[in-house]
C-alpha positions as a Python dict, from the first residue, in 0.01 Angstrom:
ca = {
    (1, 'X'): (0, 0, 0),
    (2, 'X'): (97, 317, -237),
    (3, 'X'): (418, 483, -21),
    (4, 'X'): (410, 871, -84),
    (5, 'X'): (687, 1130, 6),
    (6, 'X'): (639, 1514, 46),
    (7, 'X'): (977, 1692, 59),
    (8, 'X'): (860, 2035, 27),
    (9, 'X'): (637, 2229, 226),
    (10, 'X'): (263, 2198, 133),
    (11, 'X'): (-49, 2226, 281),
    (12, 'X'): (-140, 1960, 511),
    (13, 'X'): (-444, 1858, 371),
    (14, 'X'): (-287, 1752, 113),
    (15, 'X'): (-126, 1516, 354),
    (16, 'X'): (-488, 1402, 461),
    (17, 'X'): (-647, 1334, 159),
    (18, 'X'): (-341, 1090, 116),
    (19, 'X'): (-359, 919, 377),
    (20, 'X'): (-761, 902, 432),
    (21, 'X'): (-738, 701, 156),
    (22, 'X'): (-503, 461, 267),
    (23, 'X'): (-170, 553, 160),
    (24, 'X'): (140, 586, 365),
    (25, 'X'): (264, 950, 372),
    (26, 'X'): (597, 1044, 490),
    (27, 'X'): (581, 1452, 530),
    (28, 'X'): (939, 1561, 578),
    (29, 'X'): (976, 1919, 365),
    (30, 'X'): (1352, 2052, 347),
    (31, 'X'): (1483, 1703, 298),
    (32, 'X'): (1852, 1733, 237),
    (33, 'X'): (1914, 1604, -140),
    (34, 'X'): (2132, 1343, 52),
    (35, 'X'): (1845, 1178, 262),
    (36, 'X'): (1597, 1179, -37),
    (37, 'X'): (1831, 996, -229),
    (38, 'X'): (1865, 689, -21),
    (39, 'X'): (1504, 677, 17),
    (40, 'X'): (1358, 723, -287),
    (41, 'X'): (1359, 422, -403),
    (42, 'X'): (1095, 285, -172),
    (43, 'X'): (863, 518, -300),
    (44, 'X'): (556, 519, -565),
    (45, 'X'): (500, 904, -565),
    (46, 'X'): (704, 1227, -478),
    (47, 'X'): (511, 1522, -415),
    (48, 'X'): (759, 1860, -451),
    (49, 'X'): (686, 2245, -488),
    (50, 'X'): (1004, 2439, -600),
    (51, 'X'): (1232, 2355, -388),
    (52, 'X'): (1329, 1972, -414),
    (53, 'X'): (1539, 1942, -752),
    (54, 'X'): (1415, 1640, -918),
    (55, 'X'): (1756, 1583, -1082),
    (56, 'X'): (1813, 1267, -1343),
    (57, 'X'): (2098, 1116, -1114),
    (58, 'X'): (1716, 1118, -866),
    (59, 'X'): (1520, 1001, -1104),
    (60, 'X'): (1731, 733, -1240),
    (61, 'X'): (1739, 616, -792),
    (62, 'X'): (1361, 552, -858),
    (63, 'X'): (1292, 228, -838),
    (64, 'X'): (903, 207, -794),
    (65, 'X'): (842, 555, -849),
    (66, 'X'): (500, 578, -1024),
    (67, 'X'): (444, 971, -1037),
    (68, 'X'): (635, 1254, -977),
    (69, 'X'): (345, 1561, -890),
    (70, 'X'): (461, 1912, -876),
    (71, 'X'): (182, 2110, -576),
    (72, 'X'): (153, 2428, -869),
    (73, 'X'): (228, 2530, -1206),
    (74, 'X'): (545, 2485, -1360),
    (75, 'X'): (754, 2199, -1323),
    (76, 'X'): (1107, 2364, -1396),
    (77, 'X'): (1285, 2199, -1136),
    (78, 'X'): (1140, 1842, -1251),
    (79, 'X'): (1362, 1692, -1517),
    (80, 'X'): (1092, 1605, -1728),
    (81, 'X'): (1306, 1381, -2050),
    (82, 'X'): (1441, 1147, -1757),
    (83, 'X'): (1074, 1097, -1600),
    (84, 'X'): (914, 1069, -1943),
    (85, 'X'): (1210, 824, -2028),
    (86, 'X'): (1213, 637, -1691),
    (87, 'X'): (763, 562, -1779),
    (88, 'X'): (713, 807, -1459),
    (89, 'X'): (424, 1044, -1491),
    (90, 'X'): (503, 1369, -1388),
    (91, 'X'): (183, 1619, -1328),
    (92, 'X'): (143, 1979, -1180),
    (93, 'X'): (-153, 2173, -1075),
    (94, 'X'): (-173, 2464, -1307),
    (95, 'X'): (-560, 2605, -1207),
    (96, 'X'): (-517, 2618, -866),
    (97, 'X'): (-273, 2956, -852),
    (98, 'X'): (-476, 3160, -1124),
    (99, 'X'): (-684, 3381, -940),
    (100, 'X'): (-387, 3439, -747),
    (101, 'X'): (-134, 3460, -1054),
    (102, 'X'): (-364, 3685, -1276),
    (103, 'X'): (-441, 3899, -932),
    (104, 'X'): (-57, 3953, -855),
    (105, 'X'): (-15, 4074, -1214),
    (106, 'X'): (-282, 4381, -1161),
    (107, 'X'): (-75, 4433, -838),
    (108, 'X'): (228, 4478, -1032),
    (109, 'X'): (93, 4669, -1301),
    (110, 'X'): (-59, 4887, -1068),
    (111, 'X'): (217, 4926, -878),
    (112, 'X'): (441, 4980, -1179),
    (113, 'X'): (205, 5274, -1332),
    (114, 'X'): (165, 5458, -1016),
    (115, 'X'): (504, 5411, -901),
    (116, 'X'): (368, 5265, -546),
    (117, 'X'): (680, 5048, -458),
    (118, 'X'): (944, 5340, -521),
    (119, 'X'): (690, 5614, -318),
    (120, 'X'): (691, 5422, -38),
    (121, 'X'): (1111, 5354, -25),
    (122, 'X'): (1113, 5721, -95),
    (123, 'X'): (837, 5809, 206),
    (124, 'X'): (982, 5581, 417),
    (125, 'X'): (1346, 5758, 377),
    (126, 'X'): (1172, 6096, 479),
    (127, 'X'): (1116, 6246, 161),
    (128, 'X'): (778, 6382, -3),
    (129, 'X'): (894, 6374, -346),
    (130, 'X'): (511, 6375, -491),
    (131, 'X'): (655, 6527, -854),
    (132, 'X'): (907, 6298, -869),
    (133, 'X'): (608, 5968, -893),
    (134, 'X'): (375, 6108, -1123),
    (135, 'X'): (212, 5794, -1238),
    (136, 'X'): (7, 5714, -1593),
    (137, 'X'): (-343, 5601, -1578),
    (138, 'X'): (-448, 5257, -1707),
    (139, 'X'): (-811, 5372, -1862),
    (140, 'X'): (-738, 5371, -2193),
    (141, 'X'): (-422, 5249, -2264),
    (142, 'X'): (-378, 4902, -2440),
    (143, 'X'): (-271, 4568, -2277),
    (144, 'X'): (-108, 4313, -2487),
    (145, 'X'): (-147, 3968, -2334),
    (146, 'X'): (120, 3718, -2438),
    (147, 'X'): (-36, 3371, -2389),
    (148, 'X'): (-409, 3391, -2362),
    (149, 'X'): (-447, 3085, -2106),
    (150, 'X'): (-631, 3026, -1766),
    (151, 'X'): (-389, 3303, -1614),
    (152, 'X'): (-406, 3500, -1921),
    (153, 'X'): (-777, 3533, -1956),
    (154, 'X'): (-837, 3595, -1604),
    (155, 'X'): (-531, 3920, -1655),
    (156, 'X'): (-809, 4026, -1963),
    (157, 'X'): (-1134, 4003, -1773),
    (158, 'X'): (-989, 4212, -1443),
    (159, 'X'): (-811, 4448, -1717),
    (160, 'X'): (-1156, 4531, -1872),
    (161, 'X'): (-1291, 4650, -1537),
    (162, 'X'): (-990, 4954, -1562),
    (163, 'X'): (-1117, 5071, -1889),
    (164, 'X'): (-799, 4948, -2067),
    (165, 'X'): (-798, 4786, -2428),
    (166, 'X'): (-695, 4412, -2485),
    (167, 'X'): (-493, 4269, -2747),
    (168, 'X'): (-376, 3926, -2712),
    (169, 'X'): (-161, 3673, -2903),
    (170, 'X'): (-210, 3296, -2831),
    (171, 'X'): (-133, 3023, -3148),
    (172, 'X'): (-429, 2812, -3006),
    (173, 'X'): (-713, 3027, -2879),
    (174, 'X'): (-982, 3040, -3079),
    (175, 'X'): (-1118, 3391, -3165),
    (176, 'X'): (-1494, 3333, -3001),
    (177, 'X'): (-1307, 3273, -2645),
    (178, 'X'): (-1142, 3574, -2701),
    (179, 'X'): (-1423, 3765, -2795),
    (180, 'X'): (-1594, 3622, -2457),
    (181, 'X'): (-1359, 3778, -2241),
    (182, 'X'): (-1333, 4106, -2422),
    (183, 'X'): (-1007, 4029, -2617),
    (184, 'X'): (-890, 4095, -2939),
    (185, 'X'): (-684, 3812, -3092),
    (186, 'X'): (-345, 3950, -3314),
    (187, 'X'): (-25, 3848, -3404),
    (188, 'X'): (324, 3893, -3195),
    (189, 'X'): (443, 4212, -3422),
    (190, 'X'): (77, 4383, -3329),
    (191, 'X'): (111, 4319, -2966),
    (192, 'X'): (441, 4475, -2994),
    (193, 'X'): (316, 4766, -3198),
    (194, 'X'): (33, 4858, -3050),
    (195, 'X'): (63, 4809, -2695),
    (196, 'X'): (160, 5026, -2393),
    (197, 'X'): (183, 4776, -2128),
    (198, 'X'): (295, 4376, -2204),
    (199, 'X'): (201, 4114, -1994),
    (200, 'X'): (357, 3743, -2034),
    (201, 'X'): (144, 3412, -1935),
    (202, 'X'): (319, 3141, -2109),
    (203, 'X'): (521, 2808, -2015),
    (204, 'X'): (953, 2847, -2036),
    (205, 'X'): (1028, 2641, -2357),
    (206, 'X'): (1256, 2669, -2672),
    (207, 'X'): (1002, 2891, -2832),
    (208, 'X'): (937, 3145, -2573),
    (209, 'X'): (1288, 3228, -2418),
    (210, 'X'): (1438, 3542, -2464),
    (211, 'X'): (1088, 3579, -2650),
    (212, 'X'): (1105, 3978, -2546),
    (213, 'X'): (1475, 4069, -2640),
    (214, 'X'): (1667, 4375, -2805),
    (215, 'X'): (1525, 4251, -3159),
    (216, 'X'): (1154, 4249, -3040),
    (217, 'X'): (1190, 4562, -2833),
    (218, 'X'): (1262, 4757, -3123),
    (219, 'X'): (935, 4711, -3276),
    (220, 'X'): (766, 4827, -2934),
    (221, 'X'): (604, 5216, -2877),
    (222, 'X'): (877, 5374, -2689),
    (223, 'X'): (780, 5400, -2298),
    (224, 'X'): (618, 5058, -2287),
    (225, 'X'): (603, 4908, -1948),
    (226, 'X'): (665, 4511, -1943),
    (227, 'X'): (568, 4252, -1653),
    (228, 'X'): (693, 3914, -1612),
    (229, 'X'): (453, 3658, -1366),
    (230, 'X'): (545, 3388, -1558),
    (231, 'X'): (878, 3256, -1604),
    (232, 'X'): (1214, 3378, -1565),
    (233, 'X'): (1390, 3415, -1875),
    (234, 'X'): (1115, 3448, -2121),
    (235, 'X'): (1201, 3874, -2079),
    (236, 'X'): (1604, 3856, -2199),
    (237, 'X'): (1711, 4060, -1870),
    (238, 'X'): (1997, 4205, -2015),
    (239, 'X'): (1816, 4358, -2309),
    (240, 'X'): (1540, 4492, -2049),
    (241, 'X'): (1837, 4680, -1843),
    (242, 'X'): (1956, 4859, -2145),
    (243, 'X'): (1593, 4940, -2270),
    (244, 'X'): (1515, 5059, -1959),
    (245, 'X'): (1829, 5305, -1942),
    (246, 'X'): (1752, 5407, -2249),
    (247, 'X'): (1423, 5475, -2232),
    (248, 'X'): (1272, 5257, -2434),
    (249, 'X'): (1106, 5104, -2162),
    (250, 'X'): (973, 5312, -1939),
    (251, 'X'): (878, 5055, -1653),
    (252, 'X'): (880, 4708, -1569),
    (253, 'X'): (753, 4443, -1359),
    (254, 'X'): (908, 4106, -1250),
    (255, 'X'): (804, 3826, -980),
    (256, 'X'): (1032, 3575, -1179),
    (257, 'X'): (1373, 3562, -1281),
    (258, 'X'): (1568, 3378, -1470),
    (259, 'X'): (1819, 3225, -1159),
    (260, 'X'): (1604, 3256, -868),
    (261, 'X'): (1682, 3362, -625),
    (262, 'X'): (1839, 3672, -892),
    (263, 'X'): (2151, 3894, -809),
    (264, 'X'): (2041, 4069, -579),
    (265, 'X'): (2333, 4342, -650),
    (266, 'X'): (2222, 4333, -1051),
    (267, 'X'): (2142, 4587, -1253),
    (268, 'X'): (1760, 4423, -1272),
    (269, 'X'): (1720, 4434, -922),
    (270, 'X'): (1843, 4812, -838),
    (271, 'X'): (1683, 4939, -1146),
    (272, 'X'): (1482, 5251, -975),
    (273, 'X'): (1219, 5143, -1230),
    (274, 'X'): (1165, 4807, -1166),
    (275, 'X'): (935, 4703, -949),
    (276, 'X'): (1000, 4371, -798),
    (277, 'X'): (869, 4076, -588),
    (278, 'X'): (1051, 3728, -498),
    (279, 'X'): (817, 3481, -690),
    (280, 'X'): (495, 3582, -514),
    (281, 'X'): (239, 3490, -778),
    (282, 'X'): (63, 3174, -621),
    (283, 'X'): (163, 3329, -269),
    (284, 'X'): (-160, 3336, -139),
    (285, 'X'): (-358, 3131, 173),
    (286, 'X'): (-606, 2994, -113),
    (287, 'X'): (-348, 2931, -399),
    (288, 'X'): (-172, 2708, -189),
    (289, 'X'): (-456, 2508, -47),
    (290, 'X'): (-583, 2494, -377),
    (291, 'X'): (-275, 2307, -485),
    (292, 'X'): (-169, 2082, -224),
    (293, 'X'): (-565, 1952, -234),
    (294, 'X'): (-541, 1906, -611),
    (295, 'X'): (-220, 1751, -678),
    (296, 'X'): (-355, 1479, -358),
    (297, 'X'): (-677, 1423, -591),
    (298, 'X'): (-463, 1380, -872),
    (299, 'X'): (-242, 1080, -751),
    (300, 'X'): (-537, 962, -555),
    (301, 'X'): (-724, 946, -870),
    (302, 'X'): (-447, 800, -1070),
    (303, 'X'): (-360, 534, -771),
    (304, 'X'): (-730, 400, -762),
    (305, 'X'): (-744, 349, -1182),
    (306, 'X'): (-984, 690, -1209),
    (307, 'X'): (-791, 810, -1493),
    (308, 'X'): (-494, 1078, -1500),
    (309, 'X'): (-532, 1490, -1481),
    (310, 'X'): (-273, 1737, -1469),
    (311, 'X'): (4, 1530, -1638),
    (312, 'X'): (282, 1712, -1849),
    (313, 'X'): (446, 1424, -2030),
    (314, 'X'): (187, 1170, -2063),
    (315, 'X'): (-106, 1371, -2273),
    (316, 'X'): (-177, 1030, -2422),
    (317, 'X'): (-353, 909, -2131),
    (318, 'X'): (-520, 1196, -1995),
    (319, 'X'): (-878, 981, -2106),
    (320, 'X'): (-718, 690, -2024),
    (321, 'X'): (-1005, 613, -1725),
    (322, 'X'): (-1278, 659, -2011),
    (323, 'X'): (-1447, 277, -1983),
    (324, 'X'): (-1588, 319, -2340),
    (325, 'X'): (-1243, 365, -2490),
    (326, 'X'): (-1028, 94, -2313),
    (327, 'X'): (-1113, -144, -2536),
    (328, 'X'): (-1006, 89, -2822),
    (329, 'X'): (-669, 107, -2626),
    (330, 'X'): (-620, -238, -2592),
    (331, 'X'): (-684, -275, -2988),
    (332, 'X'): (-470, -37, -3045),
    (333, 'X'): (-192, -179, -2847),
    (334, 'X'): (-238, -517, -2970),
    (335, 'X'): (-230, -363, -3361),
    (336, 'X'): (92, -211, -3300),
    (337, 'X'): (204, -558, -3144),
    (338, 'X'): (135, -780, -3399),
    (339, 'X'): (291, -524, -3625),
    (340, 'X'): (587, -528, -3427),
    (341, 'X'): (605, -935, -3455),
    (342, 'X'): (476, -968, -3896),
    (343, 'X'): (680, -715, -4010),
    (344, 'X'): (1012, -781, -4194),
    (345, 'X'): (1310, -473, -4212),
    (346, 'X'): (1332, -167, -4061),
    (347, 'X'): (1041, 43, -3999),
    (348, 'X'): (1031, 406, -4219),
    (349, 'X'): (712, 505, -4150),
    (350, 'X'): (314, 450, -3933),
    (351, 'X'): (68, 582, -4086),
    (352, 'X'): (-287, 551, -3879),
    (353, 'X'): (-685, 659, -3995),
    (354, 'X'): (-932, 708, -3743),
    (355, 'X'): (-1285, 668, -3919),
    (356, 'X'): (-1547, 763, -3710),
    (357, 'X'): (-1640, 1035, -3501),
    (358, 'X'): (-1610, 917, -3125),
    (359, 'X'): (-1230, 803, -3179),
    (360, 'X'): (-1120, 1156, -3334),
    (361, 'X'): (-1084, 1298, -3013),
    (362, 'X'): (-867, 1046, -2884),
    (363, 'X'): (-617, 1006, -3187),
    (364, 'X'): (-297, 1100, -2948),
    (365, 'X'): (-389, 823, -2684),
    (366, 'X'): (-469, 560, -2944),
    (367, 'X'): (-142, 630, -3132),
    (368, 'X'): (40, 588, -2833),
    (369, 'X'): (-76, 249, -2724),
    (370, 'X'): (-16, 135, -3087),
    (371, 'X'): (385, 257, -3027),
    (372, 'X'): (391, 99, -2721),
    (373, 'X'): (220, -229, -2858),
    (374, 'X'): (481, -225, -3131),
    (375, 'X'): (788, -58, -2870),
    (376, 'X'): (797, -359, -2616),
    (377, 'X'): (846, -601, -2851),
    (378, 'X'): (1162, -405, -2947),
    (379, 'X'): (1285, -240, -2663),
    (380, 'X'): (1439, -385, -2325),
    (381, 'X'): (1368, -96, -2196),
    (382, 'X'): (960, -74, -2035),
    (383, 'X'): (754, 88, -2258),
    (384, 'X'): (427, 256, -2133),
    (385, 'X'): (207, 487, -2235),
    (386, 'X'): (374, 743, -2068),
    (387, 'X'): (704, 716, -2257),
    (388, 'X'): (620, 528, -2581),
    (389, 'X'): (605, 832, -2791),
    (390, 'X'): (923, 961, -2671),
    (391, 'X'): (1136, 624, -2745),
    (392, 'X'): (948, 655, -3094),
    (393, 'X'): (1105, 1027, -3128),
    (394, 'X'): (1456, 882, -3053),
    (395, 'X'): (1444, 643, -3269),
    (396, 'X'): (1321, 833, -3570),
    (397, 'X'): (1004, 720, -3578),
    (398, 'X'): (748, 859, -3819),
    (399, 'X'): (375, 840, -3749),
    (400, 'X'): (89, 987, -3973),
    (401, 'X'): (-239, 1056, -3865),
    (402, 'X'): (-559, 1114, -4071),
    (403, 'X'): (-923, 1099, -3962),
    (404, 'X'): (-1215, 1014, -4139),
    (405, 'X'): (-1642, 979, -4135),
    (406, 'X'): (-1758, 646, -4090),
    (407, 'X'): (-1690, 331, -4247),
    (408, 'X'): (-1902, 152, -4480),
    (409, 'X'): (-1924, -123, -4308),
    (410, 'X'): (-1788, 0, -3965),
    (411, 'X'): (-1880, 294, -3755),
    (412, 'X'): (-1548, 285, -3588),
    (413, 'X'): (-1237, 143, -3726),
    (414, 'X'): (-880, 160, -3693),
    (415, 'X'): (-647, 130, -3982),
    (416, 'X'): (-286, 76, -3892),
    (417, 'X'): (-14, 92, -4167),
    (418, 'X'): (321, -5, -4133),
    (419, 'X'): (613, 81, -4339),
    (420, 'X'): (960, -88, -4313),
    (421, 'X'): (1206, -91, -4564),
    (422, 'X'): (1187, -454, -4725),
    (423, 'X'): (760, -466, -4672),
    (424, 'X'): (484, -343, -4564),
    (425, 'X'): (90, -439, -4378),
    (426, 'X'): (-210, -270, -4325),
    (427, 'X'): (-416, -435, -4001),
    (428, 'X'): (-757, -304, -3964),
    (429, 'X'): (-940, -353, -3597),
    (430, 'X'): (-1244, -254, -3435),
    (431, 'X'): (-1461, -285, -3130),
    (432, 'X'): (-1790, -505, -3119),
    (433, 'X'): (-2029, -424, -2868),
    (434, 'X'): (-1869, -259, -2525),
    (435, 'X'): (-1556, -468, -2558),
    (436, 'X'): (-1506, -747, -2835),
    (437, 'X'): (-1194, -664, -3029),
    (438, 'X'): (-1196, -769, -3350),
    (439, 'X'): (-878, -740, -3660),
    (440, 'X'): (-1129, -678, -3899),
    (441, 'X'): (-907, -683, -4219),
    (442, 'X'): (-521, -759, -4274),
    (443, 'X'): (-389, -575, -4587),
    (444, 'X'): (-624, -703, -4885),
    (445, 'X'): (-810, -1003, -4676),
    (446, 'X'): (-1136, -941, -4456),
    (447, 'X'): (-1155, -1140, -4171),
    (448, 'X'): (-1243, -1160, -3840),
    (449, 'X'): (-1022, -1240, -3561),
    (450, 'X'): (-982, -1196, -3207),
    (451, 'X'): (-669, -1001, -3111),
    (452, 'X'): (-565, -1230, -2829),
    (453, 'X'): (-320, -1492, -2695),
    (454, 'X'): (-80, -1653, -2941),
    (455, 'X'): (-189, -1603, -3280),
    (456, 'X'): (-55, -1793, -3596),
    (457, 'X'): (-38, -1690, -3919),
    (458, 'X'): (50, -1821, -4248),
    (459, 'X'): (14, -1738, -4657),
    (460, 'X'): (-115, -2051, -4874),
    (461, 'X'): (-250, -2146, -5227),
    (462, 'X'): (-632, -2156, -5183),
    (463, 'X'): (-712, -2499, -5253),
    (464, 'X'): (-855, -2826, -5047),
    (465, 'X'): (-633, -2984, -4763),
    (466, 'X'): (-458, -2708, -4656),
    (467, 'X'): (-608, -2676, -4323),
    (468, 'X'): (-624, -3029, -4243),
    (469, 'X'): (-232, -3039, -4322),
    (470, 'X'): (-174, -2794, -4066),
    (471, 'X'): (-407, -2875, -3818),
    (472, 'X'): (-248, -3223, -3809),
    (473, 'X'): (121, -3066, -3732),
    (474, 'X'): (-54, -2870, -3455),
    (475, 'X'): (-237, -3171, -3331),
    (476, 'X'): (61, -3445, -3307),
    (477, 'X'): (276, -3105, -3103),
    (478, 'X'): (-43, -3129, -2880),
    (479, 'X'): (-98, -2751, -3001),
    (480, 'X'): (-524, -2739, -2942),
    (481, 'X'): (-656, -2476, -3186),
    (482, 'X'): (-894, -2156, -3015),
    (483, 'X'): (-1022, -2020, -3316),
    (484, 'X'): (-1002, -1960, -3701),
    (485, 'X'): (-1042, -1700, -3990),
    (486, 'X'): (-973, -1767, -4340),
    (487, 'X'): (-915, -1475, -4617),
    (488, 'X'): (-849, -1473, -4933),
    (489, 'X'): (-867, -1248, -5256),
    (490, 'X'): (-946, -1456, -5505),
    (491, 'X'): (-1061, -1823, -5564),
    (492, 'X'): (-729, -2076, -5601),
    (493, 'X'): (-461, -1801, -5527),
    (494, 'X'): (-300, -1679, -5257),
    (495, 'X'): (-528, -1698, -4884),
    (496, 'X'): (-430, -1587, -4542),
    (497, 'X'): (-482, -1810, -4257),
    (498, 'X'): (-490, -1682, -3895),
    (499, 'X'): (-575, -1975, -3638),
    (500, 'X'): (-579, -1883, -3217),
    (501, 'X'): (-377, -2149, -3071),
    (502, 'X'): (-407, -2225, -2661),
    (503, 'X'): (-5, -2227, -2640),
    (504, 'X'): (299, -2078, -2816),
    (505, 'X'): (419, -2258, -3119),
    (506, 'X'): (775, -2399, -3104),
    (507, 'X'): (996, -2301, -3388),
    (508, 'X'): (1017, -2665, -3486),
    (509, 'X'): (654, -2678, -3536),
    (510, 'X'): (646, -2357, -3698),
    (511, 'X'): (917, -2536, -3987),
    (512, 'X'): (689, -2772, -4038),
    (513, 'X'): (391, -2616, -4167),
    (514, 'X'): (645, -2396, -4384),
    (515, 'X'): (768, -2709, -4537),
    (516, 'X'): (378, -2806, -4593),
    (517, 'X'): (333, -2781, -4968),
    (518, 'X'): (153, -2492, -5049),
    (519, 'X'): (238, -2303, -4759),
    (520, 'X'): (490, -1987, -4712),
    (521, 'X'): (567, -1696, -4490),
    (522, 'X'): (474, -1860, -4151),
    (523, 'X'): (462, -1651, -3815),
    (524, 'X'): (374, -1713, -3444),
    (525, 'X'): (288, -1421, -3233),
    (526, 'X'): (190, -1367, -2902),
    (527, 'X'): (-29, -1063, -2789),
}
């Protein structure tokens, strides 16, 4: 039975769904860090919002930990390298707090325009200072929307209703979509140019922090108004203050900071024209049911083999659960470990073509099970699919992709190239049927073999008796022989002989049949 702990608070029927399918749930939110570290090692999945610090020293405690899931969006206080490196998935729940995201921003921006939060200190404190909080209209003004994702489009459709104009900037949107919800795809320097309020909706990365600073300010319309529901720190705060006192920026909005909780003494803070709220954005009844239901789907999905949604460091096998491309997985795997076993010297380069139309969409997961194929024969370490292409990037691993239409003679087929520096192999596999795996070709011979069990392989002159010499070594070492495929180039030069064996092949045999006349570069491998 899957063991599950929950050490933050979350809605309990996230705690059902858990455990009406049969898992044991241990709901103890506010853990102390002490008390989750002696336990954790017991446990297949944690289950955290923002409070529990998923730390590596935490991580590396993990014994049997299977998944770490994050009940909302970002995952800033998961340390994702150590998961990823550890073969834990870690996956959060970013749909569930949209509505509720993209609803607190109109709040804010509201709020900011018409001054609402400093009227009603002011009010409150006796005064009727109605002069003092003239407000600006939003019909008519122009938005620019950093980050034009689930959040981000939902900002652009409600902004539409206010008569406001929408400029966006997002490297992957495509302009249709934008066009669908009323949104006019520029670059950063536009959105900076032409807006008069800024909105952010993207992830905290290397990329996007201190994305809004002094340098980018400068190229803004002086009086802009900025707002921050996304992450702390990807508005420098410092350069916001000073904008802000100089009047460069005539407003602001912020729900996160970059240490949370923020000073509450700071400059930010007290700013009298800053409007602020303590990370309220998926705050809401819904947003949080939403979440704690999802991220129980999620693991119960991933527990029962129905495939993986949601995860951060593991895009690979996001189709994983798709029955018609398993077998493609496993061929994939087994290409990159038979690699791993024939090659000779140290690997420079992978280069991989996809021909065929149904495996184009699945290049990333494919590529990955051919690393990890190829990484456990290497590494001590467990490889999965989950951190296979981040050993690869360690190491210095380079890996080429290139797609293709079909194949002449195959309508899907997998052509795996490895580079080392002292040699180098193509293998060539595909699928027959719904799940017959098949190395089609290896470098210039066509064959046919069946990636499976132990395997040798071994170059000889083409000419009678060469079998039958082998065969007998393999018969007096009681070795019984599965199956055979036979290539060659060229009538009385060099063939390639690949023979499934029922057993491994002791090294003694393996001399041998290299001392067999005729016969060179012999290898045993196991898949």
């Amino acid at each position: 039975m899957k063991k599950i702990i929950i050490t933050d608070a979350v809605d309990k029927k996230c705690v059902a769904i858990l455990e009406n399918a049969g898992f044991q749930v241990t709901y103890q939110p506010g853990m102390p860090k002490e008390e989750i570290q002696k336990v954790i090692k017991d446990y297949n999945a944690l289950i955290v919002r923002s409070d529990t610090q998923v730390t590596p020293e935490l991580i590396n405690l993990m014994d049997n930990m299977e998944v770490i899931g994050r009940a909302g969006a970002g995952v800033d206080n998961i340390n994702r390298e150590a998961a990823t490196r550890k073969g834990i998935i870690v996956m959060n729940t970013p749909g569930g707090n949209t509505v509720s995201t993209a609803e607190h921003t109109m709040a804010l921006m509201l709020s900011m325009c018409r001054n609402i939060a400093q009227a009603n200190q002011s009010l409150r404190a006796g005064k009727w200072d109605r002069k003092k909080y003239k407000g600006t209209e939003l019909q008519g003004k122009t938005l620019g929307i950093i980050g034009l994702g689930k959040i981000g489009r939902e900002v652009a459709l409600r902004s539409k209703a206010f008569g406001i104009r929408v400029i966006g900037y997002d490297p992957v949107l495509s302009e249709e979509v934008a066009a669908k919800i009323g949104a006019e795809l520029v670059d950063l320097d536009t959105v900076f140019a032409q807006s008069d309020i800024i909105t952010v909706h993207v992830p905290l990365s290397d990329e996007t922090r201190n994305l809004i600073s002094t340098e980018t300010l400068e190229k803004c319309k002086n009086g802009v108004k900025l707002i921050n529901c996304a992450r702390g720190g990807i508005i420098n705060e410092d350069a916001l203050v000073k904008a802000l006192d100089s009047g460069k920026v005539s407003a602001a909005a912020f729900d996160v900071y970059t240490t949370e909780p923020p000073d509450f003494g700071g400059p930010l803070i007290q700013h009298p024209k800053v409007v602020t709220t303590p990370h309220l954005g998926a705050s809401t009844d819904e947003a949080q049911e939403k979440v704690a239901i999802q991220i129980a789907e999620q693991v119960v999905d991933l527990f029962n083999q129905k495939g993986v949604r949601g995860a951060v460091n593991a895009a690979a096998i996001e189709s994983g659960g798709n029955k018609e491309l398993s077998p493609y997985v496993q061929l994939a795997e087994n290409l990159g470990s038979l690699h791993s076993q024939f090659n000779k010297g140290q690997l420079k380069k992978i280069n991989i073509n996809y021909s065929g139309e149904s495996l184009h969409n699945s290049t990333t997961l494919l590529s990955t099970a051919v690393l990890k194929g190829f990484l456990s024969k290497k590494l001590s370490a467990g490889v999965n699919l989950i951190n296979a292409p981040f050993f690869a990037k360690e190491m210095g691993v380079v890996l080429n992709e290139t797609k293709s239409g079909a194949n002449a003679d195959y309508t899907n087929l997998m052509t795996v190239e490895f580079i080392t520096d002292k040699e180098q192999h193509t293998v060539a596999g595909t699928v027959f049927g719904n799940n017959e795996c098949r190395i089609v070709a290896i470098d210039k011979y066509h064959m046919e073999i069946n990636p499976e069990g132990c395997l040798l392989f071994y170059y000889n002159i083409d000419r009678p008796g060469m079998l039958a010499s082998v065969g007998k070594i393999l018969a007096e070492a009681n070795i019984n022989i599965a199956g055979l495929s036979l290539g060659r180039y060229e009538v009385g030069k060099e063939a390639l002989t690949v023979v499934n064996v029922d057993s491994e092949i002791p090294k003694d045999v393996l001399k041998l049949i290299l001392n067999v006349s005729g016969v060179h570069s012999v290898s045993a491998v196991k898949l």
